[in-house]
C-alpha positions in Angstrom: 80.5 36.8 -33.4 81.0 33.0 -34.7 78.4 31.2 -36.5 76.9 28.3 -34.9 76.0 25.4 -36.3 72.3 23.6 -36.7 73.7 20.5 -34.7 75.0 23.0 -32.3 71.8 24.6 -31.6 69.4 22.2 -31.7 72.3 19.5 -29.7 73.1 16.1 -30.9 70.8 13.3 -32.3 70.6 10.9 -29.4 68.7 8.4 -27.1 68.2 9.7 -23.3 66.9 13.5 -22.2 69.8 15.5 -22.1 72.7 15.8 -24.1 75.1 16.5 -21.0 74.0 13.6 -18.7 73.2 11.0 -21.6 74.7 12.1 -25.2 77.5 13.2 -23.6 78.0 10.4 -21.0 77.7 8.2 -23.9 80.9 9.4 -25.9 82.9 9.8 -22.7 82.3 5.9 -22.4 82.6 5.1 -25.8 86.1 7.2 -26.2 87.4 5.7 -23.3 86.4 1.9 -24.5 88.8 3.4 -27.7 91.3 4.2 -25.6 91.6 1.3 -23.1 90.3 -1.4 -25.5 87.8 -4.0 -25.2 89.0 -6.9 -23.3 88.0 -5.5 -19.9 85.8 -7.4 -17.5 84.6 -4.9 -15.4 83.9 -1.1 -14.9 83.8 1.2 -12.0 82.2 4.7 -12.6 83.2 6.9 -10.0 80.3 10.0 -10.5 81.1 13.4 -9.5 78.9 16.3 -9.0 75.8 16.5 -10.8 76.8 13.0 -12.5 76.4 12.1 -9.0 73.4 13.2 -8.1 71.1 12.3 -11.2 72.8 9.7 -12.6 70.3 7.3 -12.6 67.1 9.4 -13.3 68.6 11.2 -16.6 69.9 7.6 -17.5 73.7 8.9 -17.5 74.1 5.1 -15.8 72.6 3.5 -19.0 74.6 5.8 -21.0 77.9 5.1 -19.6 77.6 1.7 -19.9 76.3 1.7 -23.2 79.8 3.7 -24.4 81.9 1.3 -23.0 80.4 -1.2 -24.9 80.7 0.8 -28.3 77.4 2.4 -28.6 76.7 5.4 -30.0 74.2 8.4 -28.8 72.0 7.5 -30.7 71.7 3.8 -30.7 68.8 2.3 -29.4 70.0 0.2 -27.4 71.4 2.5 -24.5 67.8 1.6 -23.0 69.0 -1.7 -22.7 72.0 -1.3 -21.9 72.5 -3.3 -18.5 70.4 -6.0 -20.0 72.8 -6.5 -23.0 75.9 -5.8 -20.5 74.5 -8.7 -17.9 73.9 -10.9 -20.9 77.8 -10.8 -22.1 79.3 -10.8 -18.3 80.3 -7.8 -17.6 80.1 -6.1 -14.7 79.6 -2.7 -13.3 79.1 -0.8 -10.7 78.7 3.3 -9.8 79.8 4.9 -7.0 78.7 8.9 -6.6 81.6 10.4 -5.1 83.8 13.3 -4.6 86.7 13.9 -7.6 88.0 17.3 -5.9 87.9 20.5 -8.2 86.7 19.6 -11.8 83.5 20.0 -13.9 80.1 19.1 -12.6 79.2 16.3 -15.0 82.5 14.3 -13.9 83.1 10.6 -14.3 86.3 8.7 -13.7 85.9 5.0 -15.1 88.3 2.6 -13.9 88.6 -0.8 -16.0 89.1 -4.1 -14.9 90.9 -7.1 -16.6 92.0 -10.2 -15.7 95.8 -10.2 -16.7 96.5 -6.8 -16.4 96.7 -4.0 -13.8 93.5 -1.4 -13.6 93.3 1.8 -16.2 91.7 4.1 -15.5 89.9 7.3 -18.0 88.6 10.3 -16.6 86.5 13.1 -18.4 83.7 15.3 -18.4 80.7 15.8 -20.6 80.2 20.0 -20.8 77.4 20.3 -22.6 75.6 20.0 -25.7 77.2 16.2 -26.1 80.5 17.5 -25.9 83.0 16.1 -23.7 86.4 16.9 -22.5 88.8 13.9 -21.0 91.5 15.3 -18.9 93.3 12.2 -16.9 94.1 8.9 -18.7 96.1 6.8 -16.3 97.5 9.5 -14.0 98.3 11.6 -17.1 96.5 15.5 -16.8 95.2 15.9 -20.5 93.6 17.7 -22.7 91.4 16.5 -25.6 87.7 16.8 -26.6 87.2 13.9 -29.0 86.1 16.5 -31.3 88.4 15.4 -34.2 90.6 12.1 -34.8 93.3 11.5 -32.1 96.2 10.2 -31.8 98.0 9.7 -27.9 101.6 8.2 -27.1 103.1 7.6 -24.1 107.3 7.0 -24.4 110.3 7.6 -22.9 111.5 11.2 -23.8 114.2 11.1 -25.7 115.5 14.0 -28.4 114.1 13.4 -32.1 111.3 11.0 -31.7 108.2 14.1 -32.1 110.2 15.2 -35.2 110.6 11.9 -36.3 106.3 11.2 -35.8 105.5 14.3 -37.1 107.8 13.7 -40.5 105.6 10.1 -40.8 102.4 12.4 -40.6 103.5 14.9 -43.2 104.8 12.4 -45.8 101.8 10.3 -45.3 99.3 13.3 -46.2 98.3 13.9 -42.7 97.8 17.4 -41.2 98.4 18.0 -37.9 95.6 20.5 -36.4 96.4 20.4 -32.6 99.7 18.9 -30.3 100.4 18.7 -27.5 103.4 17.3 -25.5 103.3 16.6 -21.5 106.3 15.8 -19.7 106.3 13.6 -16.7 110.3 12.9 -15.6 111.2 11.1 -18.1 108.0 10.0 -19.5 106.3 12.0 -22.6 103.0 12.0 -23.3 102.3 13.4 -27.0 98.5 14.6 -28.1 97.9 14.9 -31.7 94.8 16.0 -33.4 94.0 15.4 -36.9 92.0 17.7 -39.7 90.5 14.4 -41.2 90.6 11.0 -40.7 94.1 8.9 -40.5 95.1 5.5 -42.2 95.0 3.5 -38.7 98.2 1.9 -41.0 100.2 4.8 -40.5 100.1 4.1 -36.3 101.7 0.5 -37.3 104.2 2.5 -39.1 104.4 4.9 -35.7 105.2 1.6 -33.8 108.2 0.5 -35.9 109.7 3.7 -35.7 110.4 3.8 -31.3 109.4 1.2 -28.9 106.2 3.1 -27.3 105.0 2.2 -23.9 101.0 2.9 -25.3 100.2 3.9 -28.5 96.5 5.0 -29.4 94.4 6.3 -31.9 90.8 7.9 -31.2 88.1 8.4 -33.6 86.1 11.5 -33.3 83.8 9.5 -30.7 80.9 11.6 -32.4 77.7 9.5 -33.3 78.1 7.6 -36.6 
């Protein structure tokens, strides 16, 4: 039998009244806003399930919107959140709907910009402020946020994961988890991190292959 830990009994410190429908809608938003970026004008949550159904009394609306903007679970102003989000310009909107066959607390946000196409992030918050994303883009994945991230999207060719994973292990980084998906001739690589990275080791990432997306994900966890 495992040991648990205090946090993960007692669930995360956090604004909202449940740690599935706000903590964790929270750090779905705010992972996403890491992966996309932040110059979008607009956000579409499509809510499946039980996101779908409660959204708006458990605050997971407030919550959502607050991560895409950078907050944390914790920070106050998730209460506030359309307020601050009307008083910036951006817009929003959510749509319950029907995502097919995945988790219960199910959100895909689709982001909106003005001089590029849509991009879209899809995950799930499974309890206890945890969260699982699975789609970025049209890309099945799997990744909890639940330690630093690194994702790449390039054109398979043979060498390039030895040649990442070499700039990891000379630069002190260990590799916990990876994960390659193969889509034609499109890669996707996944890597997890024991601790924190140097974000200066993803510029030296860039200069080694010409990367169609190249991002790296803090742990998403409340600071």
């Amino acid at each position: 039998m495992r040991d648990f830990s205090l946090k993960e009994i007692l669930g995360p410190i956090m604004i909202g009244p449940s740690s599935s429908h706000t903590a964790g809608a929270c750090r779905l938003g705010k992972i996403a806003r890491n992966i996309v970026g932040a110059n979008f004008t607009s956000v579409t949550f499509l809510l499946h399930g039980s996101f779908a159904k409660t959204y708006h009394g458990h605050g997971t609306d407030k919550a959502l919107l607050a991560g895409v903007m950078g907050f944390s679970p914790s920070d106050e102003r998730i209460r506030d959140s359309f307020e601050i989000a009307d008083k910036i310009g951006l817009k929003y909107e959510f749509i319950p709907t029907d995502l097919g066959y995945c988790h219960p607390n199910t959100v895909k946000m689709i982001f909106h910009f003005n001089d590029k196409p849509d991009f879209y992030v899809q995950g799930s918050s499974i309890g206890g402020g945890n969260i699982i994303i699975t789609d970025i883009n049209g890309t099945d994945i799997t990744f909890t946020g639940e330690r630093p991230t690194v994702i790449a999207k390039y054109q398979d060719k043979k060498g390039i994961i030895s040649r990442i994973t070499s700039l990891f292990a000379i630069s002190g980084f260990n590799i916990a988890n990876m994960n390659v998906i193969r889509n034609g001739k499109q890669a996707t690589l996944i890597c997890e991190f024991d601790s924190d990275i140097d974000p200066a080791v993803i510029d030296d990432m860039v200069r080694l292959y010409d990367f169609d997306f190249v991002k790296f994900i803090d742990h998403g966890k409340d600071d």
